[in-house]
LOPADREN-6543 format. One record per residue (C-alpha): residue number from 1; residue in three letters; x, y, z. Coordinates in steps of 0.02 Angstrom, whole numbers, plus 50000, padded with zeros to 5 digits. Example, Ala and Ser with C-alpha at 12.3 -4.5 7.8 and 13.67 -1.06 7.14 Angstrom:
<pt><vexlum>1</vexlum><marvex>ALA</marvex><c1>50615</c1><c2>49775</c2><c3>50390</c3></pt>
<pt><vexlum>2</vexlum><marvex>SER</marvex><c1>50684</c1><c2>49947</c2><c3>50357</c3></pt>
//
This chain:
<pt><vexlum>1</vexlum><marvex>UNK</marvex><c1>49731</c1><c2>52026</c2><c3>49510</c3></pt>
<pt><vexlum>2</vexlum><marvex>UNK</marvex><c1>49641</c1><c2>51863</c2><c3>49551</c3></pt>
<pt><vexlum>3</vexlum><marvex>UNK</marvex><c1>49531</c1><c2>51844</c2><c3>49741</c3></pt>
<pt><vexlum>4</vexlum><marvex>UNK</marvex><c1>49659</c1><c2>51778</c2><c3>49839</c3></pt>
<pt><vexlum>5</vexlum><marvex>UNK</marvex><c1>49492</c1><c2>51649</c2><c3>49896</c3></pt>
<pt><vexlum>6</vexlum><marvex>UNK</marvex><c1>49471</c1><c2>51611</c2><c3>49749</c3></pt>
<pt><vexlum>7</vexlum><marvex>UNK</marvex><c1>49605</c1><c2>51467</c2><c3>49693</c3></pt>
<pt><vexlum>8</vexlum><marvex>UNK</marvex><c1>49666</c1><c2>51490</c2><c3>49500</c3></pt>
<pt><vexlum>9</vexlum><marvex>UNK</marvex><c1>49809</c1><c2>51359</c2><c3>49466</c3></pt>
<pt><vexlum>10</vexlum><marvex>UNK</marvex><c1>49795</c1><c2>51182</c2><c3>49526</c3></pt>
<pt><vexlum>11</vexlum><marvex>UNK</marvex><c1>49980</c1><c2>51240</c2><c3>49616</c3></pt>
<pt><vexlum>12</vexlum><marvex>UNK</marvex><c1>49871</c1><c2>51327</c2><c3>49760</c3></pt>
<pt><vexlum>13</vexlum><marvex>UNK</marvex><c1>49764</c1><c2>51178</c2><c3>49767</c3></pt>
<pt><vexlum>14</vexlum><marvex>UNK</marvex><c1>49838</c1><c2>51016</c2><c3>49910</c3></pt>
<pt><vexlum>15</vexlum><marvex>UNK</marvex><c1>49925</c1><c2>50906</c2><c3>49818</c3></pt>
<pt><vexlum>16</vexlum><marvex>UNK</marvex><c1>49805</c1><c2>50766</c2><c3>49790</c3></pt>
<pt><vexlum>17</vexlum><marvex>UNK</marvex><c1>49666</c1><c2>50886</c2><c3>49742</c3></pt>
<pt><vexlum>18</vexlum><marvex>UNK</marvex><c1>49574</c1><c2>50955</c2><c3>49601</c3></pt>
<pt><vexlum>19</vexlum><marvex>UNK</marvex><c1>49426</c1><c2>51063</c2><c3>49583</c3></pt>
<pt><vexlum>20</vexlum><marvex>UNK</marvex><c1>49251</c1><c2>50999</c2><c3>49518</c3></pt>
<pt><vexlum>21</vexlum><marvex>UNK</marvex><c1>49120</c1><c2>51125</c2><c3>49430</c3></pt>
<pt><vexlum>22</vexlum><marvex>UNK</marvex><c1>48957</c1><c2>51086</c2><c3>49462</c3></pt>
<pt><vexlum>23</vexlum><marvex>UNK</marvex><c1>48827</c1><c2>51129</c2><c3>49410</c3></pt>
<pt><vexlum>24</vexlum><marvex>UNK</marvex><c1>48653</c1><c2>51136</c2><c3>49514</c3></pt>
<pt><vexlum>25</vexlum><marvex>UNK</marvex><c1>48465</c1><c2>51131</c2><c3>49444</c3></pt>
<pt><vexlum>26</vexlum><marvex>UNK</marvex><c1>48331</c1><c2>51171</c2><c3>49521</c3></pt>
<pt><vexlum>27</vexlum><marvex>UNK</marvex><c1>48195</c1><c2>51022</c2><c3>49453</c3></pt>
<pt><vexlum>28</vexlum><marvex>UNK</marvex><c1>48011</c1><c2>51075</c2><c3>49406</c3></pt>
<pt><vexlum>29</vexlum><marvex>UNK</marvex><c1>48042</c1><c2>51268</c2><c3>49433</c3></pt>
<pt><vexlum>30</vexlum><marvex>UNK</marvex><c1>48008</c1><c2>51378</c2><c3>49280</c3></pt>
<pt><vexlum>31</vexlum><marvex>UNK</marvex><c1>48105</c1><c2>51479</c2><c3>49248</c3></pt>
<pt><vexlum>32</vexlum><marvex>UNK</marvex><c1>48253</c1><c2>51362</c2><c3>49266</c3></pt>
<pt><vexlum>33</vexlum><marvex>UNK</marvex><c1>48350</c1><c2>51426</c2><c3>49413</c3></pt>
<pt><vexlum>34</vexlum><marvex>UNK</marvex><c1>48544</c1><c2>51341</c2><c3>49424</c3></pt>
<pt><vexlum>35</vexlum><marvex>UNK</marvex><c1>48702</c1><c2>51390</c2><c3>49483</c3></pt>
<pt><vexlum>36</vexlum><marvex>UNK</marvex><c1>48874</c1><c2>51341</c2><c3>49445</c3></pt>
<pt><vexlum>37</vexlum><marvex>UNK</marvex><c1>48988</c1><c2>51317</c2><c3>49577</c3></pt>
<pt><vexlum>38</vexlum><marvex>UNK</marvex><c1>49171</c1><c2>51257</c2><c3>49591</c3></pt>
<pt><vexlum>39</vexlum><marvex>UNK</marvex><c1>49236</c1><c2>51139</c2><c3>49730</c3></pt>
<pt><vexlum>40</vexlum><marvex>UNK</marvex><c1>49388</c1><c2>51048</c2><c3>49783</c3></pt>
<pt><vexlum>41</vexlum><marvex>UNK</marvex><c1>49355</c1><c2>50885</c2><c3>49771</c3></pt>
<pt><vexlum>42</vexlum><marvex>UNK</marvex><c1>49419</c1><c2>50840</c2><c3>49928</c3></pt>
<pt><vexlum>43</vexlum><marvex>UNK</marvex><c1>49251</c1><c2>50926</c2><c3>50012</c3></pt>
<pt><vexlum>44</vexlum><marvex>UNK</marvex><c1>49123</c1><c2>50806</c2><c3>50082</c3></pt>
<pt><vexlum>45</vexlum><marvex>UNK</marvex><c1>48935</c1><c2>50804</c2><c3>50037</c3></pt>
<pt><vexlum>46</vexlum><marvex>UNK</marvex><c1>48900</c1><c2>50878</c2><c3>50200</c3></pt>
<pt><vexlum>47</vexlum><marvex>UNK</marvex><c1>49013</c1><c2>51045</c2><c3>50142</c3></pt>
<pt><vexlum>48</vexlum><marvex>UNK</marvex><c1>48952</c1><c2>51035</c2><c3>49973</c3></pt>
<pt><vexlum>49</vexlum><marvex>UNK</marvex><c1>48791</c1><c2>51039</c2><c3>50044</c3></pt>
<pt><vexlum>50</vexlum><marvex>UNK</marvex><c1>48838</c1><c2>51222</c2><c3>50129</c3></pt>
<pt><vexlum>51</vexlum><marvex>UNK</marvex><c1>48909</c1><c2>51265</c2><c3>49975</c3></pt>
<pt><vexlum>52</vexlum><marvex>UNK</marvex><c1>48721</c1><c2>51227</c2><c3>49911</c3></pt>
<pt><vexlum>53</vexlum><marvex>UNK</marvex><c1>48648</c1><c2>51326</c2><c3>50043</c3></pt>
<pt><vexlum>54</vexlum><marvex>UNK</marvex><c1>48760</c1><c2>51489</c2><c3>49995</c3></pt>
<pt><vexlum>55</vexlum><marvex>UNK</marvex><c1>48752</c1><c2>51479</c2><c3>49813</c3></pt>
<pt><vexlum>56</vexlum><marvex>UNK</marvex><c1>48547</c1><c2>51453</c2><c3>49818</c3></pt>
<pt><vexlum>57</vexlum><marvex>UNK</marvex><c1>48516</c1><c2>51612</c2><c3>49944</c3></pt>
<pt><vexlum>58</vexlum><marvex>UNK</marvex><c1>48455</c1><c2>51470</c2><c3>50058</c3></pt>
<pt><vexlum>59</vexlum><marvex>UNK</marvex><c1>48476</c1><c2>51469</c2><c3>50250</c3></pt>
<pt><vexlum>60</vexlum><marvex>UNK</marvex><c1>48499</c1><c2>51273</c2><c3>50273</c3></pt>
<pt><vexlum>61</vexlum><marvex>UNK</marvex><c1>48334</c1><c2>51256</c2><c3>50387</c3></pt>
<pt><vexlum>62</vexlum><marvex>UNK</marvex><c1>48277</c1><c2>51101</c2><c3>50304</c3></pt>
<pt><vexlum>63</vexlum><marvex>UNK</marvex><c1>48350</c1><c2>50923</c2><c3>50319</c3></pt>
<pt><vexlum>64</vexlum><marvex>UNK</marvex><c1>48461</c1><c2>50863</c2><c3>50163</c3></pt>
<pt><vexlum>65</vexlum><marvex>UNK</marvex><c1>48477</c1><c2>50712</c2><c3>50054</c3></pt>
<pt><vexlum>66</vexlum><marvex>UNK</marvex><c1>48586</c1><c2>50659</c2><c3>49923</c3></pt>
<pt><vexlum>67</vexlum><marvex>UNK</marvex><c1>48548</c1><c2>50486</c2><c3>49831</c3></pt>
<pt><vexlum>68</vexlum><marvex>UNK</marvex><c1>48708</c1><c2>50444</c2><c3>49754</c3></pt>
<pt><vexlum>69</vexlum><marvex>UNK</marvex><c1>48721</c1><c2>50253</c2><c3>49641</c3></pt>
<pt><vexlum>70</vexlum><marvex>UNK</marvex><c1>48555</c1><c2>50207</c2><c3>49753</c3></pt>
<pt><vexlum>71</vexlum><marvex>UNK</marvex><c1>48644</c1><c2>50241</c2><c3>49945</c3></pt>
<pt><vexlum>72</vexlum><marvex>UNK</marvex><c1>48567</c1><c2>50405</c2><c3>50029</c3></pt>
<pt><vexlum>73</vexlum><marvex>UNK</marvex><c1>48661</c1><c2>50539</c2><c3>50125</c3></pt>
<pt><vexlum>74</vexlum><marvex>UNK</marvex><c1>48638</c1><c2>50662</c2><c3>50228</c3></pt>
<pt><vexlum>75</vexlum><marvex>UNK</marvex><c1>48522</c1><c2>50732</c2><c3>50368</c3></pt>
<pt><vexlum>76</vexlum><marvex>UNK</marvex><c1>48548</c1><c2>50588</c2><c3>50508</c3></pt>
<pt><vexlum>77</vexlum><marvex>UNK</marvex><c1>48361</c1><c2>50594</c2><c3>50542</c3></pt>
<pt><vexlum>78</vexlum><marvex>UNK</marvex><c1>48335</c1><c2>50537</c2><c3>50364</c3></pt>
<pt><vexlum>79</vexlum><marvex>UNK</marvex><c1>48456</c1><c2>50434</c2><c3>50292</c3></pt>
<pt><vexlum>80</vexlum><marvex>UNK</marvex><c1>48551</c1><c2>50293</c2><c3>50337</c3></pt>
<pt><vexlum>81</vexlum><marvex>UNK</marvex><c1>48735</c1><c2>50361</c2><c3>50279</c3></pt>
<pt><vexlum>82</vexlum><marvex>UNK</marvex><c1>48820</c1><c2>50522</c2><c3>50365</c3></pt>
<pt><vexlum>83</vexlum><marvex>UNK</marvex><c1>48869</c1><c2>50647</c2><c3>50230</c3></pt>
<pt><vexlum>84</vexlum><marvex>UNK</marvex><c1>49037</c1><c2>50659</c2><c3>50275</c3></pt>
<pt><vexlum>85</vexlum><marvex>UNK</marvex><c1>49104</c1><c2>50545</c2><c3>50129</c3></pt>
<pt><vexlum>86</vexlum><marvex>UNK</marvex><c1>49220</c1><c2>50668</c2><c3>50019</c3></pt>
<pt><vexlum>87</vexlum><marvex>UNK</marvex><c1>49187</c1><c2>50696</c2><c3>49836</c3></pt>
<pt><vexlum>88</vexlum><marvex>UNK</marvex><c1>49326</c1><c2>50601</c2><c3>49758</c3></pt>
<pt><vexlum>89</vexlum><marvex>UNK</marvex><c1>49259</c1><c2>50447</c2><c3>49836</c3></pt>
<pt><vexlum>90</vexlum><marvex>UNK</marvex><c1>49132</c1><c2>50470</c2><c3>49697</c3></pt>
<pt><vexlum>91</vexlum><marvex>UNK</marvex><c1>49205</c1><c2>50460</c2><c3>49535</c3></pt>
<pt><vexlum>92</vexlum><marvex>UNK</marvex><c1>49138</c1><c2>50536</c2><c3>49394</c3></pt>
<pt><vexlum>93</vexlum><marvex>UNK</marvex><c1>49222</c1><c2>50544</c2><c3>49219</c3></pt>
<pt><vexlum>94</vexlum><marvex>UNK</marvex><c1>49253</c1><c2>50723</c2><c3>49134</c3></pt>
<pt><vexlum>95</vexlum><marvex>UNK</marvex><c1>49123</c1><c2>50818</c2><c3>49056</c3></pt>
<pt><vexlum>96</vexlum><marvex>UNK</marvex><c1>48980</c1><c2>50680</c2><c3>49119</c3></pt>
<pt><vexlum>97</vexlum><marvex>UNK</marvex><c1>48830</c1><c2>50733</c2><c3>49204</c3></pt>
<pt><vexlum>98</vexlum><marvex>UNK</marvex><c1>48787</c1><c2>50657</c2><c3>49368</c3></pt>
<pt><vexlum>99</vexlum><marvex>UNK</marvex><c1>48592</c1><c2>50697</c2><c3>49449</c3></pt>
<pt><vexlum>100</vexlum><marvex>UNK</marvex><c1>48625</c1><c2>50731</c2><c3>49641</c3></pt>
<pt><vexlum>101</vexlum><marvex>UNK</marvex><c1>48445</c1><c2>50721</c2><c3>49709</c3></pt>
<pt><vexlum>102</vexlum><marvex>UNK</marvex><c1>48440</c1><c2>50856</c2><c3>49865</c3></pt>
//
């Protein structure tokens, strides 16, 4: 029986939603540490940051930035856009790979 946390079917998902798989590298770390993670793609960078955060083992006590098509979000003491913009605003094609700088 599936985690009832864990949606299966897009029919437990709102409406306009779908889910996103990402998956997260950590750059010029040997060996290669990543984690794949699925998402609605209604969250905003700001939750997919916490997502980050729980996936990684990390304790989010370090300011965040993602550089997304040039503009950077996130920690208000370091960028100039709030991370609250939600991930379909961002659209990516299937099955391409996208390099989210944190």
């Amino acid at each position: 029986m599936p985690k009832p946390d864990m949606p299966t079917t897009s029919s437990s998902l709102s409406p306009a939603g779908s889910i996103l798989q990402l998956k997260i590298r950590l750059l010029g770390v040997s060996p290669m540490v990543w984690r794949r993670v699925l998402v609605p793609e209604s969250y905003s960078l700001r939750e997919l940051h916490g997502v980050i955060q729980v996936a990684m083992g990390w304790e989010s006590l370090h300011l965040f930035e993602f550089r997304i098509r040039a503009v950077r979000y996130g920690s208000s003491d370091i960028c100039t856009q709030l991370p609250d913009k939600t991930l379909d605003r961002f659209w990516v094609p299937q099955e391409r790979q996208v390099r989210l700088r944190l």
